[in-house]
Backbone atoms as SQL, in Angstrom:
CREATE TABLE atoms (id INTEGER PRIMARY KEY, chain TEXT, resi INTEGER, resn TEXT, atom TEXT, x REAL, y REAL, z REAL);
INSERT INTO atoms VALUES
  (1, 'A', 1, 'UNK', 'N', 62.555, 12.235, -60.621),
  (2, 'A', 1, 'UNK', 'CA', 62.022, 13.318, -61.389),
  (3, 'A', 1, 'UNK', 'C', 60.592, 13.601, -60.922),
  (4, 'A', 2, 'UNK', 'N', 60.477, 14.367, -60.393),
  (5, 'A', 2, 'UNK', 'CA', 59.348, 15.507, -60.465),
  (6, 'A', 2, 'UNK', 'C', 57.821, 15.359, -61.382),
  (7, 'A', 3, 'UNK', 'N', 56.842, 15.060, -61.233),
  (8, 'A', 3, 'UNK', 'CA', 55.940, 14.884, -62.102),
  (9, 'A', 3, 'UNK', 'C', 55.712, 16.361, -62.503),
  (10, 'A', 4, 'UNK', 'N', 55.200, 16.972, -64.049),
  (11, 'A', 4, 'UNK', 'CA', 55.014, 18.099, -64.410),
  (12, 'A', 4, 'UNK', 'C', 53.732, 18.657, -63.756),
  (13, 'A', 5, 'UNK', 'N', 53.280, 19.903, -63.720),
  (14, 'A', 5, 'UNK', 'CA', 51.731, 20.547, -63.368),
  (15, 'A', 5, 'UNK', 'C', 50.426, 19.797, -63.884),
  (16, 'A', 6, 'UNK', 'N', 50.954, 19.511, -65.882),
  (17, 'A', 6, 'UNK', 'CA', 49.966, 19.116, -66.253),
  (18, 'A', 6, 'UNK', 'C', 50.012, 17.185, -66.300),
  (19, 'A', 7, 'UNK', 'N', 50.955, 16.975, -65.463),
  (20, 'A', 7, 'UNK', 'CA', 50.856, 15.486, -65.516),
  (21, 'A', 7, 'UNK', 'C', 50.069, 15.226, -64.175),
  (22, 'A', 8, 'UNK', 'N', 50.189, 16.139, -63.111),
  (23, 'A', 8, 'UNK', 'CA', 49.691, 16.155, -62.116),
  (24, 'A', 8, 'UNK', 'C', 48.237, 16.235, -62.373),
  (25, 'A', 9, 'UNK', 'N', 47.609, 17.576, -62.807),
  (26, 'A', 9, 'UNK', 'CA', 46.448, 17.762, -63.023),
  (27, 'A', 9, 'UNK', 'C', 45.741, 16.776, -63.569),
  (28, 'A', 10, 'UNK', 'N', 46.260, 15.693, -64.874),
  (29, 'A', 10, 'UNK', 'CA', 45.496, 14.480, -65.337),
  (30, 'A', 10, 'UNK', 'C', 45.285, 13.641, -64.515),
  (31, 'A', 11, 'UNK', 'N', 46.496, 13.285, -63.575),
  (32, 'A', 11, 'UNK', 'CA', 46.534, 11.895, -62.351),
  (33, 'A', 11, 'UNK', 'C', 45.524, 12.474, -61.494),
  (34, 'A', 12, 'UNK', 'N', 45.086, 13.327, -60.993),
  (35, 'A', 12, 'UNK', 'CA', 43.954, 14.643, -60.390),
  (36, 'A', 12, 'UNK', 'C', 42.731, 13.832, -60.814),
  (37, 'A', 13, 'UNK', 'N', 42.718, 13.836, -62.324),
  (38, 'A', 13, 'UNK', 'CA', 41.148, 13.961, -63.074),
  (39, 'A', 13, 'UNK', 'C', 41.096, 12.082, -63.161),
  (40, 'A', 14, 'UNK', 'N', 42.080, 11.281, -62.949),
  (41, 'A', 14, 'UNK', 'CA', 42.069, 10.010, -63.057),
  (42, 'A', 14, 'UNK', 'C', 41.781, 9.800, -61.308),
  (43, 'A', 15, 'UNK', 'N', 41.826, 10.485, -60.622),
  (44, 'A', 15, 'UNK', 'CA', 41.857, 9.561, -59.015),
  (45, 'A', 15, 'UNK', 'C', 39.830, 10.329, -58.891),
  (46, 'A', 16, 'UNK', 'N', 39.598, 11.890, -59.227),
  (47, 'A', 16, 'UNK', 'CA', 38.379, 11.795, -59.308),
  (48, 'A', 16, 'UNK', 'C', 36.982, 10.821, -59.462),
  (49, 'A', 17, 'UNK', 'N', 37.695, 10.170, -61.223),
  (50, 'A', 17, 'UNK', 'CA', 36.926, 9.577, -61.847),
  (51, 'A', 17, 'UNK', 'C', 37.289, 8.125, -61.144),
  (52, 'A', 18, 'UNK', 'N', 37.906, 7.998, -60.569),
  (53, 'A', 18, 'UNK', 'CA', 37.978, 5.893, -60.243),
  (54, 'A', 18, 'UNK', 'C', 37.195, 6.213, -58.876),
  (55, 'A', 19, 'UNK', 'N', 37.247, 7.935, -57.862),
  (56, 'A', 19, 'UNK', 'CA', 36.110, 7.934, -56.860),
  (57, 'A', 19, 'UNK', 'C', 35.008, 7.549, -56.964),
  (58, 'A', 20, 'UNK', 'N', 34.700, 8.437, -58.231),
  (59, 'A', 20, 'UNK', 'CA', 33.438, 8.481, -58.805),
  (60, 'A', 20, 'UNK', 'C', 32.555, 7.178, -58.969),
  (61, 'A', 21, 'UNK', 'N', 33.231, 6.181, -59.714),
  (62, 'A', 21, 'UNK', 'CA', 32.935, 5.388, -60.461),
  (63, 'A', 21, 'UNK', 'C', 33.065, 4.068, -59.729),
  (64, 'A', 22, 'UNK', 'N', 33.346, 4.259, -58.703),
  (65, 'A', 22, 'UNK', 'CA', 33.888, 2.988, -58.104),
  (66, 'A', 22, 'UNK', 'C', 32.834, 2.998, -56.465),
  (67, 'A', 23, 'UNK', 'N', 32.997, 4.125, -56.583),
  (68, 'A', 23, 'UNK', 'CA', 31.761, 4.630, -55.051),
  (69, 'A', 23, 'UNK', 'C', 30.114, 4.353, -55.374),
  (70, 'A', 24, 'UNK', 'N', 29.976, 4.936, -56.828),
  (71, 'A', 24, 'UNK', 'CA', 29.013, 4.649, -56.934),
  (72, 'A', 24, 'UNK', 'C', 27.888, 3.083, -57.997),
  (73, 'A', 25, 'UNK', 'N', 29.144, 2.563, -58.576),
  (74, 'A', 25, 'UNK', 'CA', 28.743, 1.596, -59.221),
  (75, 'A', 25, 'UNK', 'C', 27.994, 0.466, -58.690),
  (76, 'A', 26, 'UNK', 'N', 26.857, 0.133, -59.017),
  (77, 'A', 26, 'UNK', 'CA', 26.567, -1.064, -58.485),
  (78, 'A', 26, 'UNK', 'C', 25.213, -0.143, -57.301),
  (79, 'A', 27, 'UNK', 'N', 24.807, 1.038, -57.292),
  (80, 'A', 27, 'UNK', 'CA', 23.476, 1.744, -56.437),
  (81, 'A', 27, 'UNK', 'C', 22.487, 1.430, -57.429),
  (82, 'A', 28, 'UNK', 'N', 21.793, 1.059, -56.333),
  (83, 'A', 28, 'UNK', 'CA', 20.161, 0.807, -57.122),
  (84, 'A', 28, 'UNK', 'C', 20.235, 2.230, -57.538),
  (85, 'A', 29, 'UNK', 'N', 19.436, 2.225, -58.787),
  (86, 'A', 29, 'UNK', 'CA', 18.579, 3.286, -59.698),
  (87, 'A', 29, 'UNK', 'C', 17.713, 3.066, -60.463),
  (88, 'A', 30, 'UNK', 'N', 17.024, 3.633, -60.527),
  (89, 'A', 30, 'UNK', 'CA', 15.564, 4.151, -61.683),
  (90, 'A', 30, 'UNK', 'C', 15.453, 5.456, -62.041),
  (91, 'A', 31, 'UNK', 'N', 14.355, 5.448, -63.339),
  (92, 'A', 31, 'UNK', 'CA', 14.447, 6.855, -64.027),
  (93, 'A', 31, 'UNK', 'C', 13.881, 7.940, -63.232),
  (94, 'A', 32, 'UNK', 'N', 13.229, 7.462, -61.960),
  (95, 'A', 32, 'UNK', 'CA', 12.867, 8.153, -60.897),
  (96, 'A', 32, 'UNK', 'C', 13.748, 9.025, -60.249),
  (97, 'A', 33, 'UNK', 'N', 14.950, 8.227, -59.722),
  (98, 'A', 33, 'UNK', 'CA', 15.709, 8.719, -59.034),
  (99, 'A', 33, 'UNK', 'C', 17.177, 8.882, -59.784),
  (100, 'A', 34, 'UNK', 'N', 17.151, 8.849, -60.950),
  (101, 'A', 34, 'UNK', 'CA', 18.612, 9.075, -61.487),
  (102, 'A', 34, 'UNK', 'C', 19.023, 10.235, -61.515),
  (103, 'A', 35, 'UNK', 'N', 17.995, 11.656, -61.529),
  (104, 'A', 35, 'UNK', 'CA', 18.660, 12.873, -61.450),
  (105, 'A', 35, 'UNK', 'C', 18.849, 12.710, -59.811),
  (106, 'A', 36, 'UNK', 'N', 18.717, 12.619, -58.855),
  (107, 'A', 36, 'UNK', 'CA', 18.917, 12.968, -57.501),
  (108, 'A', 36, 'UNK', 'C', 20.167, 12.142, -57.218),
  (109, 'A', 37, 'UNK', 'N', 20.550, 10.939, -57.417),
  (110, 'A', 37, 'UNK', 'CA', 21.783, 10.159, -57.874),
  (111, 'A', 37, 'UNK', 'C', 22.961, 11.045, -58.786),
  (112, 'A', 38, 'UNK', 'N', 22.572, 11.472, -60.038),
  (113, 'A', 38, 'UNK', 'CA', 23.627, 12.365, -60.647),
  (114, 'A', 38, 'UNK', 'C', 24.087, 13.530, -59.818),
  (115, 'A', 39, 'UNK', 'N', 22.970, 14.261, -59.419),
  (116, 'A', 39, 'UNK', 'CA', 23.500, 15.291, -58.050),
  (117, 'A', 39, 'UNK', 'C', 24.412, 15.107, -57.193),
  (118, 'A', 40, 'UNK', 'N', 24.221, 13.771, -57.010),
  (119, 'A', 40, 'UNK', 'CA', 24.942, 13.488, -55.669),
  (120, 'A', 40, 'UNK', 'C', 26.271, 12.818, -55.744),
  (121, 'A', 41, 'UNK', 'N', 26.403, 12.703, -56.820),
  (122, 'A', 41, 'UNK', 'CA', 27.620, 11.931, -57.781),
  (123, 'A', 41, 'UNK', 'C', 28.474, 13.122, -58.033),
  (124, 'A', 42, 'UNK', 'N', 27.700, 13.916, -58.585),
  (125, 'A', 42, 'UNK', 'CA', 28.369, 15.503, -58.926),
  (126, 'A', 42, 'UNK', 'C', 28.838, 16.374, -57.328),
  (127, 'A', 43, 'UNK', 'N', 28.188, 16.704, -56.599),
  (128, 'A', 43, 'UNK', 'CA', 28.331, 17.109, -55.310),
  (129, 'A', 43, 'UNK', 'C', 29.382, 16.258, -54.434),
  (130, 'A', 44, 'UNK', 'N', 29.538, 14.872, -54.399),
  (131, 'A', 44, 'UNK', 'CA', 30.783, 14.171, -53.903),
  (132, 'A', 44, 'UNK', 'C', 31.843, 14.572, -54.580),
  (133, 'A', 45, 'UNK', 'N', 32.245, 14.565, -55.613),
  (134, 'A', 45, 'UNK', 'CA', 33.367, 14.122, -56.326),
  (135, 'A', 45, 'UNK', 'C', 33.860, 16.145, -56.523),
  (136, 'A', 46, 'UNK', 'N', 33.177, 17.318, -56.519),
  (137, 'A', 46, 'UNK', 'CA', 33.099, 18.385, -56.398),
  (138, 'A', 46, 'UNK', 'C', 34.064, 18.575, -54.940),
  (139, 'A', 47, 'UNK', 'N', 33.382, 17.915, -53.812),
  (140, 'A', 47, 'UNK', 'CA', 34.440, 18.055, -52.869),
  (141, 'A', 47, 'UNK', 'C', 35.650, 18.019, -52.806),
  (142, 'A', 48, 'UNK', 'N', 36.391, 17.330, -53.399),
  (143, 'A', 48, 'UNK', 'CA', 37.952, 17.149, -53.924),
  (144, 'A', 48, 'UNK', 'C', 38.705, 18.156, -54.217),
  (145, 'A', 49, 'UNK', 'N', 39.887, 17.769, -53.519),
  (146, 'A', 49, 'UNK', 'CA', 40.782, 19.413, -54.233),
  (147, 'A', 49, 'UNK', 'C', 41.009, 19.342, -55.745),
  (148, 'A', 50, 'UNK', 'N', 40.977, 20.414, -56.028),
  (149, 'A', 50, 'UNK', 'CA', 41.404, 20.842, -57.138),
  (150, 'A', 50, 'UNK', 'C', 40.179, 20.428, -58.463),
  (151, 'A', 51, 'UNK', 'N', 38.826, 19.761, -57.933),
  (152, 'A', 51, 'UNK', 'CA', 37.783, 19.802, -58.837),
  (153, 'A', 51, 'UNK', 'C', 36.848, 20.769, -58.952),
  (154, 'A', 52, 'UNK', 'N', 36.713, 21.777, -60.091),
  (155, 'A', 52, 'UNK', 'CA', 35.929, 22.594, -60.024),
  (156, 'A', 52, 'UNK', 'C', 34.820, 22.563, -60.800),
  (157, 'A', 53, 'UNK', 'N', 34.858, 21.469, -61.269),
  (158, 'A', 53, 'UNK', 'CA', 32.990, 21.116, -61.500),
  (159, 'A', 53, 'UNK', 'C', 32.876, 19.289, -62.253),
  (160, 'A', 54, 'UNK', 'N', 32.033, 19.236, -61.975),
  (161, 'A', 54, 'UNK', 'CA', 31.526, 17.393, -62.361),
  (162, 'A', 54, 'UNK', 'C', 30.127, 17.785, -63.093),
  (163, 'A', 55, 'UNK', 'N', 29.713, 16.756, -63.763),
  (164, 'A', 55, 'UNK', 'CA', 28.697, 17.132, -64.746),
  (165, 'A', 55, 'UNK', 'C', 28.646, 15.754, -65.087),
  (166, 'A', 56, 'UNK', 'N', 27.201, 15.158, -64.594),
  (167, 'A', 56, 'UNK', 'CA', 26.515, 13.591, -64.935),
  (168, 'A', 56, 'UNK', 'C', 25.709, 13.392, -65.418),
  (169, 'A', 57, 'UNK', 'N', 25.429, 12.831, -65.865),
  (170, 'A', 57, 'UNK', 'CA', 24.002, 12.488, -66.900),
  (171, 'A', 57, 'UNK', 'C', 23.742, 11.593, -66.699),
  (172, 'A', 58, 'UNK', 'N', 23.129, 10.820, -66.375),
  (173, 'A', 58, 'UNK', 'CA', 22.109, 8.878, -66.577),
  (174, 'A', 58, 'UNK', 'C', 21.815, 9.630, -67.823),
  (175, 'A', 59, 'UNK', 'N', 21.712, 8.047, -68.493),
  (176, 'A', 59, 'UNK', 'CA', 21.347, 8.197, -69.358),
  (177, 'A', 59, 'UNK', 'C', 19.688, 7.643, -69.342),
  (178, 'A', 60, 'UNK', 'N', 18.475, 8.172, -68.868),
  (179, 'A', 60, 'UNK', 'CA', 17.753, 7.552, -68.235),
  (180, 'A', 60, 'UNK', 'C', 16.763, 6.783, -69.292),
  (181, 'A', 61, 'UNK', 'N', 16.500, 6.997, -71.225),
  (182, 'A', 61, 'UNK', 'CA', 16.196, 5.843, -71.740),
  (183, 'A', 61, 'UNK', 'C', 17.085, 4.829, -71.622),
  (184, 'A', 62, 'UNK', 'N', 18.501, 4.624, -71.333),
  (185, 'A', 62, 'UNK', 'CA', 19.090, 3.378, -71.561),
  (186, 'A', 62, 'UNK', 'C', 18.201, 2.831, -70.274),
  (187, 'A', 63, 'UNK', 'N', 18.512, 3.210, -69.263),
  (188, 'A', 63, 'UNK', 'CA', 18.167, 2.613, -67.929),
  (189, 'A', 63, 'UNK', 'C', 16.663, 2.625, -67.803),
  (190, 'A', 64, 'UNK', 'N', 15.723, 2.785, -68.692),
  (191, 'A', 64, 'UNK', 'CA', 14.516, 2.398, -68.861),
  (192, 'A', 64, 'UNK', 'C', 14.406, 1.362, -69.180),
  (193, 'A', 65, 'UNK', 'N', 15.266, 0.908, -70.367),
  (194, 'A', 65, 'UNK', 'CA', 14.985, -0.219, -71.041),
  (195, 'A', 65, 'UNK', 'C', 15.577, -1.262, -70.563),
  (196, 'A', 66, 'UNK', 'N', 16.967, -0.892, -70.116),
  (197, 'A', 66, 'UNK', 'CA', 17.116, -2.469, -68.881),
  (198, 'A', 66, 'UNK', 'C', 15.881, -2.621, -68.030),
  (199, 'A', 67, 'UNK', 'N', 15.245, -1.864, -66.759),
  (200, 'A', 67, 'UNK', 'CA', 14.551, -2.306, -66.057),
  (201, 'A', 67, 'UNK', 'C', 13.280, -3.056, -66.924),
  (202, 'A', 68, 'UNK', 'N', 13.110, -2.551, -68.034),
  (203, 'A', 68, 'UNK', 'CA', 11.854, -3.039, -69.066),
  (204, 'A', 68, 'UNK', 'C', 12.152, -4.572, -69.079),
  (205, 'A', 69, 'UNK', 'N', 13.653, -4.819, -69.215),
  (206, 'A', 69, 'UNK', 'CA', 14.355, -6.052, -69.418),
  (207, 'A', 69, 'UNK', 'C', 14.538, -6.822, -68.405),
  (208, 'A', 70, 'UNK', 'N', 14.163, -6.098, -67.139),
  (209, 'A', 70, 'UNK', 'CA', 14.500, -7.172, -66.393),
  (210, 'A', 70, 'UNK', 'C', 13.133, -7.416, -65.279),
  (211, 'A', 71, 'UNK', 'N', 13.440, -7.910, -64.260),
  (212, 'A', 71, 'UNK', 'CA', 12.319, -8.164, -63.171),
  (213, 'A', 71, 'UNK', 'C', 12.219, -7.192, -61.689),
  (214, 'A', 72, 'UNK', 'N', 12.744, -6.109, -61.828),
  (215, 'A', 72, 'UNK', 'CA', 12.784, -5.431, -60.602),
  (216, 'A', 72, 'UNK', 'C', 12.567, -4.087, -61.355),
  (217, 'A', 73, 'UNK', 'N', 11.943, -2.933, -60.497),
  (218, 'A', 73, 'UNK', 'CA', 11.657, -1.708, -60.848),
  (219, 'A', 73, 'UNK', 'C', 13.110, -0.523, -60.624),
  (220, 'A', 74, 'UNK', 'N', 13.972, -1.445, -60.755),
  (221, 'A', 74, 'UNK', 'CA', 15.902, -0.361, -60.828),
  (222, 'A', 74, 'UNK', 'C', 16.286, -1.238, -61.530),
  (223, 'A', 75, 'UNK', 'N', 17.852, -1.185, -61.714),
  (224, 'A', 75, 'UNK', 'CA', 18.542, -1.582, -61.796),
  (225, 'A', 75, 'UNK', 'C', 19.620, -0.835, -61.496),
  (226, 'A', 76, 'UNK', 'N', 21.251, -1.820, -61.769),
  (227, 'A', 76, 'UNK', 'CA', 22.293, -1.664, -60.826),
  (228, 'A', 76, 'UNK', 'C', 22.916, -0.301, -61.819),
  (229, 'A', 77, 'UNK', 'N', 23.234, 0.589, -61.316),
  (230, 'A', 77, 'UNK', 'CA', 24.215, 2.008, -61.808),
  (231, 'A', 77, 'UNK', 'C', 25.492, 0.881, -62.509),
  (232, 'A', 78, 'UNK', 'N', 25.760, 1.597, -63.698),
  (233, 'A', 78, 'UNK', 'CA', 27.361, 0.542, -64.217),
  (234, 'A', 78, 'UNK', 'C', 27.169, 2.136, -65.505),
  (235, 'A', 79, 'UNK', 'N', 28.692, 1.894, -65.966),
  (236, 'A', 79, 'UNK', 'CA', 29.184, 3.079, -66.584),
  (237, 'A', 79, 'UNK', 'C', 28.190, 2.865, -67.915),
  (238, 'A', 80, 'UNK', 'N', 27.817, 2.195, -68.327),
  (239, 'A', 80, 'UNK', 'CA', 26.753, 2.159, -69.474),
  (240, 'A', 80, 'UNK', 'C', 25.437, 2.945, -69.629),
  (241, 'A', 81, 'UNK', 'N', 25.550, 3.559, -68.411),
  (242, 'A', 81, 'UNK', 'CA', 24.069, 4.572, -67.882),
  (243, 'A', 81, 'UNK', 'C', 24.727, 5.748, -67.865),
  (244, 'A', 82, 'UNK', 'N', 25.984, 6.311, -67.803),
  (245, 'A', 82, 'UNK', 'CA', 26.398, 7.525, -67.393),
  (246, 'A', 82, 'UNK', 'C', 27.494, 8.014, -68.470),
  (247, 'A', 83, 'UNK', 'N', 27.007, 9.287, -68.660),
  (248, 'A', 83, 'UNK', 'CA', 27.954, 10.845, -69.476),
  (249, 'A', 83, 'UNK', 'C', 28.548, 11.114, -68.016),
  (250, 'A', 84, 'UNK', 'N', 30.101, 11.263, -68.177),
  (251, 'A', 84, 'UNK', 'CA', 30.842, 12.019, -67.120),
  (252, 'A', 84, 'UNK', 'C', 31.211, 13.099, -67.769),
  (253, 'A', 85, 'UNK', 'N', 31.647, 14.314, -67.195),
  (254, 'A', 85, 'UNK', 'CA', 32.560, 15.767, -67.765),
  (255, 'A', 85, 'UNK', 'C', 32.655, 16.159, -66.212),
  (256, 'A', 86, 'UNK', 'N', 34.222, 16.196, -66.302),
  (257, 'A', 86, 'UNK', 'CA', 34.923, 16.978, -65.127),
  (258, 'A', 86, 'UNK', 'C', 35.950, 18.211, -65.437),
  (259, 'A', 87, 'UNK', 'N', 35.927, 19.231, -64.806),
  (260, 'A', 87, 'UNK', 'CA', 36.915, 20.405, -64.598),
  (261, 'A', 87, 'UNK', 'C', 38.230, 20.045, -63.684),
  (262, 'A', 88, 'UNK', 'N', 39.286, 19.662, -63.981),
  (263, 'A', 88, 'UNK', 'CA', 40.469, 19.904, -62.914),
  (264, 'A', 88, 'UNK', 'C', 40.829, 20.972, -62.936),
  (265, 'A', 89, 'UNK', 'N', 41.295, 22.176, -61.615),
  (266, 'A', 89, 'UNK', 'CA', 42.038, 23.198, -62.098),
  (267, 'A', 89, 'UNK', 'C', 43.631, 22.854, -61.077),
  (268, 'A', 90, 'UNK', 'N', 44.654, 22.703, -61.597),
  (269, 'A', 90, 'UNK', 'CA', 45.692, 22.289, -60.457),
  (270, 'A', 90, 'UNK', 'C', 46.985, 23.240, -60.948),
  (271, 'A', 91, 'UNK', 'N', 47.619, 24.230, -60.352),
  (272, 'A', 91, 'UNK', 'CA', 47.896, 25.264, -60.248),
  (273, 'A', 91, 'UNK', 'C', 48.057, 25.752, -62.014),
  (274, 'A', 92, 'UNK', 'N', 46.829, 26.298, -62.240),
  (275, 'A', 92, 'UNK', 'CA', 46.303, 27.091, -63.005),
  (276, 'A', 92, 'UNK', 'C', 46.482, 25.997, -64.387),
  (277, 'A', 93, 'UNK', 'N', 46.472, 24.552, -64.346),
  (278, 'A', 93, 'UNK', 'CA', 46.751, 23.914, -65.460),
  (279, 'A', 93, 'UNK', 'C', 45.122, 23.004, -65.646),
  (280, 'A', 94, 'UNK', 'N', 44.000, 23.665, -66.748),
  (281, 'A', 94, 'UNK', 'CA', 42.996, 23.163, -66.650),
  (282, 'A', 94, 'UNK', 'C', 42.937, 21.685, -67.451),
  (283, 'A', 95, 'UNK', 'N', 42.064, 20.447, -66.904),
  (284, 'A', 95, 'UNK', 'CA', 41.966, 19.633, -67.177),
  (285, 'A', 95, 'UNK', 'C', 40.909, 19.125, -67.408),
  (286, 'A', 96, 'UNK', 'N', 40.299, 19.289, -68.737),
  (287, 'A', 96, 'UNK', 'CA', 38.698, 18.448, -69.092),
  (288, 'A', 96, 'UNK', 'C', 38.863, 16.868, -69.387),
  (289, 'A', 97, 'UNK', 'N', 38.248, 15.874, -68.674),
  (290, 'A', 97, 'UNK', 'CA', 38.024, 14.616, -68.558),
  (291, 'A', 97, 'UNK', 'C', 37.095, 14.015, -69.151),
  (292, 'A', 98, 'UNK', 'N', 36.414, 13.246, -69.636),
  (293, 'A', 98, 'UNK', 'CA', 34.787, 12.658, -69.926),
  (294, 'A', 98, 'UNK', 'C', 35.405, 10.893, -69.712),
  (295, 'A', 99, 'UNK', 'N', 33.939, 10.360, -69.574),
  (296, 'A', 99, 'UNK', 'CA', 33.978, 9.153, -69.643),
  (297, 'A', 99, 'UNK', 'C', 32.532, 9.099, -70.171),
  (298, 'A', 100, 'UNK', 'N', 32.522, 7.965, -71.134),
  (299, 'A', 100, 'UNK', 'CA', 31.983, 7.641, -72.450),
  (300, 'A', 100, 'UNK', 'C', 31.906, 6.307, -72.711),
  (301, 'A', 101, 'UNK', 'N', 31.110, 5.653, -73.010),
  (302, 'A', 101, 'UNK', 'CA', 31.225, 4.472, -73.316),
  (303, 'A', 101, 'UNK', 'C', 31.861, 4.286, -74.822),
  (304, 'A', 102, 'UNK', 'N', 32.845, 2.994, -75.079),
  (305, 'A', 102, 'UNK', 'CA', 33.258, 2.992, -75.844),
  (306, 'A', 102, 'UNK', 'C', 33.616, 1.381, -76.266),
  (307, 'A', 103, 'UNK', 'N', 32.979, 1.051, -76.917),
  (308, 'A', 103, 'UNK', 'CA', 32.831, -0.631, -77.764),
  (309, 'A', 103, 'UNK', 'C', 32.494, -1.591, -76.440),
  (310, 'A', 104, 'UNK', 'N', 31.743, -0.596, -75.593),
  (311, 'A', 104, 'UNK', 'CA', 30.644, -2.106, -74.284),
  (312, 'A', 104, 'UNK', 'C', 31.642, -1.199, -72.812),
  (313, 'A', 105, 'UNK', 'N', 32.600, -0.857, -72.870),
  (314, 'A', 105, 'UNK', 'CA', 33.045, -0.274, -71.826),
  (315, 'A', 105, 'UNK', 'C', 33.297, 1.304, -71.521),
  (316, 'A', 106, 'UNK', 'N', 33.368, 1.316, -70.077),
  (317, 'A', 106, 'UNK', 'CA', 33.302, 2.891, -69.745),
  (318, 'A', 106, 'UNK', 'C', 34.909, 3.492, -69.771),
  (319, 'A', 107, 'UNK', 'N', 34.931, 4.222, -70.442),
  (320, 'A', 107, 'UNK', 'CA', 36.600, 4.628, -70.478),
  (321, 'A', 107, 'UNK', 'C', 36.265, 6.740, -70.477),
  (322, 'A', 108, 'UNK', 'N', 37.332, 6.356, -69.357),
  (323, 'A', 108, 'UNK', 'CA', 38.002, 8.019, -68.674),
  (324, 'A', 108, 'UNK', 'C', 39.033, 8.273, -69.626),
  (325, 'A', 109, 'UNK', 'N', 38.779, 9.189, -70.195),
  (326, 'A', 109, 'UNK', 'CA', 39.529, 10.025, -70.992),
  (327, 'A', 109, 'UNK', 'C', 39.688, 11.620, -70.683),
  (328, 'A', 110, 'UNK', 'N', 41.307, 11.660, -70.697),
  (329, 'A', 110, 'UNK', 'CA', 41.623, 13.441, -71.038),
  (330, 'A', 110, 'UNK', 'C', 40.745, 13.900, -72.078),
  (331, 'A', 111, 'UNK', 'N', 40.376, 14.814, -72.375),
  (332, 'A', 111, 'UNK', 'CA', 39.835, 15.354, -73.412),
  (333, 'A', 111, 'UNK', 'C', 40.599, 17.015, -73.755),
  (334, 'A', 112, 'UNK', 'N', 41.005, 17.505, -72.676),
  (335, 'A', 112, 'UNK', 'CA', 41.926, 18.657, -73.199),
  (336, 'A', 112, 'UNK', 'C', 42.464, 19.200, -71.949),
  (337, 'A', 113, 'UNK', 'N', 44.156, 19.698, -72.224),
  (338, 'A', 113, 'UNK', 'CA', 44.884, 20.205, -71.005),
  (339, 'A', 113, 'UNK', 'C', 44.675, 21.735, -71.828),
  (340, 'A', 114, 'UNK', 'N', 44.751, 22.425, -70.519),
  (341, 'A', 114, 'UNK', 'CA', 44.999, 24.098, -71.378),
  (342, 'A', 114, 'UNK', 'C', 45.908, 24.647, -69.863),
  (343, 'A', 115, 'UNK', 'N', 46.882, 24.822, -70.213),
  (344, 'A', 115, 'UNK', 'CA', 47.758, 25.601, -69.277),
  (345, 'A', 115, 'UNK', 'C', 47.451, 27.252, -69.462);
């Protein structure tokens, strides 16, 4: 059996987000450089078929206050620093994604199909 348009389009917004998240986890960052990092997080994962927009956030007080916490002027990127929102469009079946932290972990979630 055949996977449907909109089952396709989610597996789409799930191979995005494990790019995403898996490419970039673990890059030095600071509140310096976390918007030029989100850019570039957004601009990779944009390349992909069928993604028509990414949208990142650091969260750059959290990631203040680790480095406050620790002994180096970064620390390591991990989903606890980052708002995701992605656009899938895969033949005309739209797919909004987010990842969110949720009870200590980062979890990718559908958030709405609209055929």
């Amino acid at each position: 059996m055949d996977p449907t348009d909109p089952q396709t389009a989610c597996f789409e917004a799930g191979i995005k987000f494990g790019s995403l998240y898996h490419q970039f986890a673990g890059t030095p960052v600071s509140p310096d450089s976390a918007d030029s990092l989100a850019r570039a997080m957004e601009e990779s994962i944009e390349n992909q078929p069928f993604c028509e927009s990414v949208t990142v956030e650091v969260l750059t007080d959290e990631l203040a206050a680790a480095i406050d916490d620790g002994a180096a002027e970064y620390t390591e990127l991990t989903g606890r620093f980052l708002d995701v929102e992605m656009l899938i469009d895969y033949e005309g079946v739209e797919v909004l994604a987010r990842m969110e932290m949720e009870d200590g972990y980062p979890l990718m979630a559908v958030a709405d199909v609209q055929s």
